[in-house]
C-alpha positions in Angstrom: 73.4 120.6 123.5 76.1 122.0 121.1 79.5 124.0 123.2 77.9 127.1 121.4 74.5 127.1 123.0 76.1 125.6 126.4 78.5 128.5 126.5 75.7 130.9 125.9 73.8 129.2 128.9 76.2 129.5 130.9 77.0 133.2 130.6 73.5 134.2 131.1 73.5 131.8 134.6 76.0 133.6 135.5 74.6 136.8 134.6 71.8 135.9 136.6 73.4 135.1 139.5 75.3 138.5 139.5 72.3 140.2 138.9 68.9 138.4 140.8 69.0 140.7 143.8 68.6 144.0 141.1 65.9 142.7 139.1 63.7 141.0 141.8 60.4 141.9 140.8 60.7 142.8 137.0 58.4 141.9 134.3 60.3 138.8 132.1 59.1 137.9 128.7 59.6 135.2 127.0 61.4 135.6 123.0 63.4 134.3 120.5 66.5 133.5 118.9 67.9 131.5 116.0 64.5 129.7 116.2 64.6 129.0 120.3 63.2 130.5 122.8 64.7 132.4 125.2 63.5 134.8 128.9 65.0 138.4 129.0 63.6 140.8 131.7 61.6 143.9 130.3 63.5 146.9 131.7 61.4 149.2 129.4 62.5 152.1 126.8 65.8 153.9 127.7 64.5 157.7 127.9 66.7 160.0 125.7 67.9 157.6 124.0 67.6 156.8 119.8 70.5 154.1 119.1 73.0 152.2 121.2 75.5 149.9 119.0 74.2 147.2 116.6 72.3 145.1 118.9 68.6 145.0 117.3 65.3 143.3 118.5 62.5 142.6 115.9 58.4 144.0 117.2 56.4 141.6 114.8 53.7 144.1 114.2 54.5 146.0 117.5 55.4 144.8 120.8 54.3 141.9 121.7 51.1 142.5 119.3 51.8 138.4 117.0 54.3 136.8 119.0 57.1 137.1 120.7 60.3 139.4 119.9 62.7 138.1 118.0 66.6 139.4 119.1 70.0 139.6 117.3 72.4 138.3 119.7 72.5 136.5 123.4 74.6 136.6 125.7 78.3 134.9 125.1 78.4 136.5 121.6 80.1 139.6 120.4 77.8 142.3 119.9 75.7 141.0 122.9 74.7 143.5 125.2 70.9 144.2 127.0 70.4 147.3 125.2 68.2 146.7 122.2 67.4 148.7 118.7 63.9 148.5 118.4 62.8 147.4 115.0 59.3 147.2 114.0 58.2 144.4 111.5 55.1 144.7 109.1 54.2 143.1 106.0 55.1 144.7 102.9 52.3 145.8 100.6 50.4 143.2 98.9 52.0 140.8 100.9 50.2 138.7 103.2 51.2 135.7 106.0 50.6 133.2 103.8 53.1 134.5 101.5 55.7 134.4 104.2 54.8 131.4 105.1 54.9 130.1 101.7 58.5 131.9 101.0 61.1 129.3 103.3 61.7 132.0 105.7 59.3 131.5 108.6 59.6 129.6 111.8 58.9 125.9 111.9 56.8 127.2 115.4 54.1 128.7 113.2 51.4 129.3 114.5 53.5 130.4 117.6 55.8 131.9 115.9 56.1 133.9 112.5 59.9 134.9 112.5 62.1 133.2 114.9 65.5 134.7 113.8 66.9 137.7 112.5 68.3 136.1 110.0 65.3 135.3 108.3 63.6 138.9 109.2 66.4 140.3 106.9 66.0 137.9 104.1 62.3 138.6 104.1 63.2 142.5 103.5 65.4 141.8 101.2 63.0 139.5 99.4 59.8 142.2 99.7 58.0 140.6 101.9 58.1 143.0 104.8 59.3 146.4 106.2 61.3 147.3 108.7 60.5 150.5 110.4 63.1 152.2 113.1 61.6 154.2 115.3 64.7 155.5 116.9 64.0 153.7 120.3 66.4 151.5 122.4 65.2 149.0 125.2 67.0 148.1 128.2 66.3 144.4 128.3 68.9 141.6 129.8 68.5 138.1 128.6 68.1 135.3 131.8 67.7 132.1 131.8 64.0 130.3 131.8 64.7 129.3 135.2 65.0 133.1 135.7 61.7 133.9 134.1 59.8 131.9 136.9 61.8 133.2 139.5 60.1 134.1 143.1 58.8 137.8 142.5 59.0 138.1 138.9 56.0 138.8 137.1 55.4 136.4 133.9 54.0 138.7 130.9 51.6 136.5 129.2 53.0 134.1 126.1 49.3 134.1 124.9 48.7 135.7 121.6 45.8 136.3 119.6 45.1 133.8 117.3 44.9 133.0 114.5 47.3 135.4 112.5 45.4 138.3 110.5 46.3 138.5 106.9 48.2 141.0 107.0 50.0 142.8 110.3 
């Protein structure tokens, strides 16, 4: 494990350790980032709220409709924090999942996964492949360890998702 990703661990232990007795009982979901997955807890949308800093997550086709959300930062990293940006991804017209699949810019967990990193997301806008729609949304959602995600008196959301991919989403 690189000192990056061991550092990042670590912080969200320790997040979780300073946090278990508040969110006993939440629903976690699982996600990803920079093409691994990672557990956050679903705190839901933050009411009266439209933008919070530069911390984004990516809805492939709406929330949790493909796969799994795909997030900017994780804890450990500047610009981390648990409130989210809510973008929602689609496919640009006349593109279809093939296409991104046939570009270099989706996840090597297809079909599991689509996107798997912002990074890519982006380049796929920029390349016309898909739109980005900001609905003006922010989601209160901390990132937790797995560990965390199985944790006595959470509630698993399912990491089942229809299958297989429609052409276009």
């Amino acid at each position: 494990m690189s000192c990056k990703r061991m550092l990042v661990a670590l912080a969200a232990l320790a997040g979780l350790v300073v946090s278990m007795s508040a969110v006993a009982g939440q629903d976690t979901v699982n996600g990803w980032y920079e093409g691994e997955e990672i557990y956050y807890i679903d705190g839901g949308l933050e009411a009266g709220v439209t933008q919070r800093g530069g911390n984004d997550i990516y809805l492939i086709g709406g929330n949790r409709v493909w796969q799994a959300q795909v997030v900017e930062f994780v804890p450990g990293e500047a610009g981390y924090t648990p409130h989210w940006n809510v973008n929602i991804v689609h496919t640009a017209s006349g593109v279809t999942v093939d296409d991104i699949r046939g570009s270099g810019l989706a996840s090597e967990h297809f079909p599991e996964a689509l996107f798997d990193d912002v990074a890519a997301i982006r380049a796929a806008e920029s390349a016309g492949l898909v739109t980005i729609i900001t609905p003006g949304v922010v989601v209160l959602c901390p990132i937790i360890p797995g560990m965390g995600a199985d944790a006595p008196g959470h509630n698993q959301v399912s990491e089942d998702f229809p299958r297989p991919w429609p052409m276009t989403f």
